[in-house]
N, C-alpha and C positions, 0 to 999 in steps of 0.2 A: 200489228195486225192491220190488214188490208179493209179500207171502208165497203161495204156491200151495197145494194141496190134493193134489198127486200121490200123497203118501205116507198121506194118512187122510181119512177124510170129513169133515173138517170144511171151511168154504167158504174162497174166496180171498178175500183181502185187496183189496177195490178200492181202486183209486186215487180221490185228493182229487180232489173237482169244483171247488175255488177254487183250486188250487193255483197255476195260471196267474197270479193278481193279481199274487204275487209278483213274477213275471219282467217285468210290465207296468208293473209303476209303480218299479222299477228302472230310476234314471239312468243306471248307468254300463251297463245293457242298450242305453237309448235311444242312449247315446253310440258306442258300440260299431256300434250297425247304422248310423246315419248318417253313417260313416266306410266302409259297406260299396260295392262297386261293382261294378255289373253293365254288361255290353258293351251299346254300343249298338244297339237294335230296326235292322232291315232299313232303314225309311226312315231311318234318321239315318246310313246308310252313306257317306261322300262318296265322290263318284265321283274325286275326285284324289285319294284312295288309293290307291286300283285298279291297282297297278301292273302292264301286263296285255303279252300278247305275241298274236299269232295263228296259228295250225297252218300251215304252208308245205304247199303239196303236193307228194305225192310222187310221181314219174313212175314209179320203179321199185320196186316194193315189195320188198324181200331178204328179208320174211319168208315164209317156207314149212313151219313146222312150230310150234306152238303148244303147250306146257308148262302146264297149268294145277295149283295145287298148293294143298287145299285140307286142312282138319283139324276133328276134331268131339270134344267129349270131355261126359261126364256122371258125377254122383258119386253113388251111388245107396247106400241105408242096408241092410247087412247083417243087426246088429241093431240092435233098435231099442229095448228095454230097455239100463239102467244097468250099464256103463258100453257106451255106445253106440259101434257100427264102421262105417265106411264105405269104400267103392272105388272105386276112379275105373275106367272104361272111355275111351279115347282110338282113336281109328280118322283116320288118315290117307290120303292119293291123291294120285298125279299122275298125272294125265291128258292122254295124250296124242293131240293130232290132226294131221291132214293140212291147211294154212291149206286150200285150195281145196274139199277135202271138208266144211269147216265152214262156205264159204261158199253152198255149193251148197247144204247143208242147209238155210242161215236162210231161202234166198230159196222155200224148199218153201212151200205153206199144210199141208200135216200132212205127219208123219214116218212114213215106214218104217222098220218094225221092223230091216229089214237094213239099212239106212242109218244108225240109231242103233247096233245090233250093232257095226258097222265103224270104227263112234269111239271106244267104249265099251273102250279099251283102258290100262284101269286097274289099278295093283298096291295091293288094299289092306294096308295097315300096321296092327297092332295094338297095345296099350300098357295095361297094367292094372298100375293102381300102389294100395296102401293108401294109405289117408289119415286112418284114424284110428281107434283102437283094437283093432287087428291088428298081425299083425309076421310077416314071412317064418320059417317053418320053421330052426332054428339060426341067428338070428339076434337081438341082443340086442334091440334096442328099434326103434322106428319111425323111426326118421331112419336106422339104417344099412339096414330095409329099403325106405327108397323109395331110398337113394343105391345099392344091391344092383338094385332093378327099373330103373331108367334105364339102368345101366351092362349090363345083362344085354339090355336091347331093342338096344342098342347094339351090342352086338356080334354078337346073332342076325340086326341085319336091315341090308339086306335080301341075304338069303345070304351068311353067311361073311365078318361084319365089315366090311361094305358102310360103315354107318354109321362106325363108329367110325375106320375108316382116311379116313373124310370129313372127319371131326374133326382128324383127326391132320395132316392135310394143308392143312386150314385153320390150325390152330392156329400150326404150322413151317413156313409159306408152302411146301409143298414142289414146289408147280408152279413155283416160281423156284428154277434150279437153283444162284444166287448168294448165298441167301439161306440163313442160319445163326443164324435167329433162337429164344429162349428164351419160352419161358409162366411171368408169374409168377401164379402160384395166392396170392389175397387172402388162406385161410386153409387150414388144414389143418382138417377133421373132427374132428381126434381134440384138439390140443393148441390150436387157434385161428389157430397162428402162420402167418404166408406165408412163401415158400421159393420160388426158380425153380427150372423145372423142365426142364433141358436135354434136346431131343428124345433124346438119348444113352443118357439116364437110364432111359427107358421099357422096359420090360419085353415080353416079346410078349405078352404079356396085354392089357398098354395100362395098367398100373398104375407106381406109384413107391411110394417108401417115405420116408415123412417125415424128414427131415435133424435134424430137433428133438425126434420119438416115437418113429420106427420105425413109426408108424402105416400100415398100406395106405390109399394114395389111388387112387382111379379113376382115370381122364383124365375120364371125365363130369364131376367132381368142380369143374372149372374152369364150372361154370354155378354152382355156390355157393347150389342150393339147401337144401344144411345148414344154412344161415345162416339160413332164414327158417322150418324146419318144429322143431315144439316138439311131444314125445312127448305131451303130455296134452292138446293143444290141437288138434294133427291139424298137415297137410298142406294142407290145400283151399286154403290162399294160394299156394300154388306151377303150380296146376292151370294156368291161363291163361298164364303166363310159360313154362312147359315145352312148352304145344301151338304158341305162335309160335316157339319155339325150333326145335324139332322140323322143322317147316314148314321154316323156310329151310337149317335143317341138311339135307334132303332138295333142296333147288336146288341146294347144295354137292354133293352126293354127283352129283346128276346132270349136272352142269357137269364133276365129275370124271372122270365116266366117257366123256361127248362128248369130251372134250381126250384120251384115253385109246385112242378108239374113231378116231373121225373130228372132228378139230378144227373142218374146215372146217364141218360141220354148226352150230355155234356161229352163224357169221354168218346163219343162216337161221332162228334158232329165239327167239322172244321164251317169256318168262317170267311168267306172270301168277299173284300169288298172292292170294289174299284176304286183304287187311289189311295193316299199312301197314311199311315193310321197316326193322324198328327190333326192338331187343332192350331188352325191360325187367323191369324191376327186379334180382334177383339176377346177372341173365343179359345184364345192359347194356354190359358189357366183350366181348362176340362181337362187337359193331357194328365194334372197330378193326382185326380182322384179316377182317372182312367187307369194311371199304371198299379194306385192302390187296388184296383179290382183282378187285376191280370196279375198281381204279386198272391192276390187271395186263392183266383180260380187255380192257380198254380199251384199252389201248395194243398188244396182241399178236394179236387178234383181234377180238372186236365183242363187245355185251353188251346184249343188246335185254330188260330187267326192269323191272316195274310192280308196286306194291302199290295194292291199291284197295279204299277202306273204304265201308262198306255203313250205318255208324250213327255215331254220337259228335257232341261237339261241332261239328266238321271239314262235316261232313256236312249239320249242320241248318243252320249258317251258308251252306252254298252253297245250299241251296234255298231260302232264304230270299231271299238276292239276283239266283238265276237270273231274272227277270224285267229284270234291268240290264243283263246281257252279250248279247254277240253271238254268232252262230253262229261256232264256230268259235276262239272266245276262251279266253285263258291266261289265268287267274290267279295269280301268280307271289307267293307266299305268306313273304312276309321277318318279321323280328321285330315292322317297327313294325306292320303290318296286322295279326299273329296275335295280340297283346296289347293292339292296340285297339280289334279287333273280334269276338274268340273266344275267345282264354283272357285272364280278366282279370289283370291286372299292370303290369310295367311291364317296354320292350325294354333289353337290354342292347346296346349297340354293338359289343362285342368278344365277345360269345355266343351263336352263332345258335340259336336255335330246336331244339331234341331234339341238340343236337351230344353228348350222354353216351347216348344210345342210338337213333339215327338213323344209317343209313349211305346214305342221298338226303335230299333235300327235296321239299315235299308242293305240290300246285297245287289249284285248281279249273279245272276243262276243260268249256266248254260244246261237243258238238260238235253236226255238219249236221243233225244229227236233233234236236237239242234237249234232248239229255240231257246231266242235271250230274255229273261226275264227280268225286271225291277219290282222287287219283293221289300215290303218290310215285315218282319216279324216282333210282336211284342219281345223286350226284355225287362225285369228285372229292376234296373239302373240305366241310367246312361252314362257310355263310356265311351272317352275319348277314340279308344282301339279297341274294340271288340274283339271278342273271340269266336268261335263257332256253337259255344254251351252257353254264350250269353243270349244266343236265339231260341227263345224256349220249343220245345219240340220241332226243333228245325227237317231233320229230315224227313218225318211224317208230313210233314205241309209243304215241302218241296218235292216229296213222290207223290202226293195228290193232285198238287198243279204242274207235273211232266205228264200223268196219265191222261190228265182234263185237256189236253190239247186239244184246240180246234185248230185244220185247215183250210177255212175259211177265210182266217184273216191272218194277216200279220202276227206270229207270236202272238197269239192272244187261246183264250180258255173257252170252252165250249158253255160252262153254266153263265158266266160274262157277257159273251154274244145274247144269249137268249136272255137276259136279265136287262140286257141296254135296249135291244129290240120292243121290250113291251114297256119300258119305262123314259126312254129319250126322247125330248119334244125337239123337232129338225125345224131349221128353219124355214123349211117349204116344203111339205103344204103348213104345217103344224103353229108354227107360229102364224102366220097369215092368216090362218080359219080362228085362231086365239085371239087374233087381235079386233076383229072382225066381230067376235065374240062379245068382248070385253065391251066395245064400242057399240054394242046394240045393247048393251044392258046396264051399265053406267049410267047414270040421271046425270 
């Protein structure tokens, strides 16, 4: 790294302009990439790959009510001199509709104001976590105040420990009244060690007390983002794993409160989140009491849920070969297709695809309109090679998102747009007037 000039006037240090020869006339460079391997281009896609299925029609559509659940976060700089602070803003929604008032809507050519009014029946969520070089009020250091701000959102929202007993009830299957099951916690905050943690043990607060330190532990504390935030280096690597978290922890809560309210409503109500229905990195253990819930809502009721991704790898490989499929066409997405024509590598036979933080499996969907979709649907299991029955009520949830189209944008769904629109923070003006924010209220 090149010396800089921040602290006096004298100039920076430029970089060598031959430095490159080096790495070029380096064999074991040359050896190294010629051993590299990239997925093969569109044309070279064989069509008996393709392992594919096609959308059945449905006479009776049982959906009547529409869940979309989207989240937006930005991390904007406090200060901005040595040693520099930053904060995250997060803003969540779910958005609900009436299926038939959102089909009435699409087929409008322009919208009324009280027609959009009357959809527009969203509770926004809020979430403001430091990230680096700040710390909560009485609080030592920055990892106990971001694990202090999750466990505090947690229990404020939404009204009166909404979340957190969403949590609790995922965690200890408590919608199975058979079920007597324990959470083992990877590590404790304070000493490292793991310990399980018998629903028993919980405190009303939603806390335990380390077996090993005496240490207070959250229950948020089981997403185990202590493990990855370092006091001098920040938080910002936690941001994207907490906002998907967040996201389906809010399907949970709302799932809990249908079953709570009116169960039967369940069978009418699909789920549609932006992005794909998988817990990753610190946060990749929710996936196993996630698929216990969708193995439960499966067999006791119904469970009409999609995650649908808008960019990635996933995404440019289907547009890429939507000119092969047909209307109407599954692409049923197993090991050997995703590793030999999207993520480079090699399939394992006995390890399907995202099975460490995946609770479905992923497709590509062309439907009657022509648009390509990246869908995951809850299953079951995870399996190497999927079938088209291992997607639980697949074609009700792939005739809902061909109807839900919007022309607006890109292959994309009309409750989506209007879900991203009231809940996505842009970075201008949105962040700028945040940051701006932050920095007049901050002591």
């Amino acid at each position: 790294m090149s010396y800089g000039n921040e602290y006096s006037n004298k100039p920076f240090e430029k970089a060598s302009k031959i430095g490159h020869t080096n790495i070029i006339n380096d064999p074991e460079v040359k050896e190294f990439l010629s051993q590299c391997r990239i997925p093969p281009f569109k044309d070279d896609v064989d069509g008996e790959d393709i392992k594919s299925a096609f959308l059945e029609d449905i006479r009776d559509n049982p959906i009547k009510n529409i869940i979309t659940i989207d989240g937006g976060y930005t991390n904007v700089v406090v200060k901005e001199e040595f040693p520099s602070s930053t904060i995250a803003f997060f803003q969540f929604g779910a958005l609900f509709f009436k299926y038939n008032d959102l089909i009435n809507l699409k087929e409008k050519p322009f919208i009324d104001p009280d027609d959009f009014s009357k959809l527009q029946n969203i509770q926004r969520i809020k979430l403001v976590l430091p990230t680096k070089g700040l710390t909560l009020k009485g609080e030592k250091d920055l990892i106990i105040s971001v694990r202090r701000s999750v466990y505090d959102f947690f229990m404020k929202n939404p009204d009166n420990q909404g979340f957190i007993k969403a949590l609790k009830w995922l965690l200890f299957e408590e919608y199975d009244v058979h079920s007597n099951s324990t959470w083992h916690l990877a590590s404790c905050p304070y000493c490292g060690n793991g310990f399980d943690i018998p629903k028993a043990s919980l405190k009303p607060n939603f806390t335990v007390n380390c077996p090993h330190c005496d240490g207070i532990v959250f229950l948020t504390d089981v997403f185990r983002l202590h493990e990855v935030i370092d006091n001098e280096l920040g938080a910002g690597g936690v941001l994207g794993y907490l906002s998907t978290t967040i996201e389906q922890l809010i399907i949970v809560y709302l799932i809990q409160q249908i079953l709570n309210i009116r169960p039967n409503i369940l069978k009418e109500t699909i789920f549609i989140k932006d992005g794909p229905l998988a817990f990753f990195g610190q946060t990749a253990n929710i996936h196993k009491p996630m698929r216990k819930l969708i193995s439960f809502l499966n067999s006791k009721y119904a469970i009409y849920l999609v995650g649908l991704e808008k960019s990635g790898s996933f995404v440019e490989h289907a547009s890429q070969i939507s000119q092969k499929l047909r209307k109407n066409q599954i692409v049923l997405l197993g090991n050997k297709y995703i590793y030999k024509y999207i993520i480079p590598g090699y399939e394992n036979e006995d390890a399907a695809y995202g099975r460490s933080t995946y609770y479905g499996h992923k497709l590509i969907f062309k439907s009657k309109f022509d648009n390509i979709y990246i869908a995951t649907i809850p299953s079951l299991e995870a399996k190497p090679e999927p079938q088209k029955n291992d997607y639980l009520n697949i074609d009700v949830v792939l005739h809902n998102v061909s109807a839900l189209k919007c022309d607006l944008y890109f292959n994309s769904l009309v409750p989506i747009v209007m879900a991203n629109k009231l809940v996505s923070l842009a970075d201008h003006p949105s962040a700028d007037l945040l940051k701006s924010f932050a920095q007049e209220h901050v002591l």
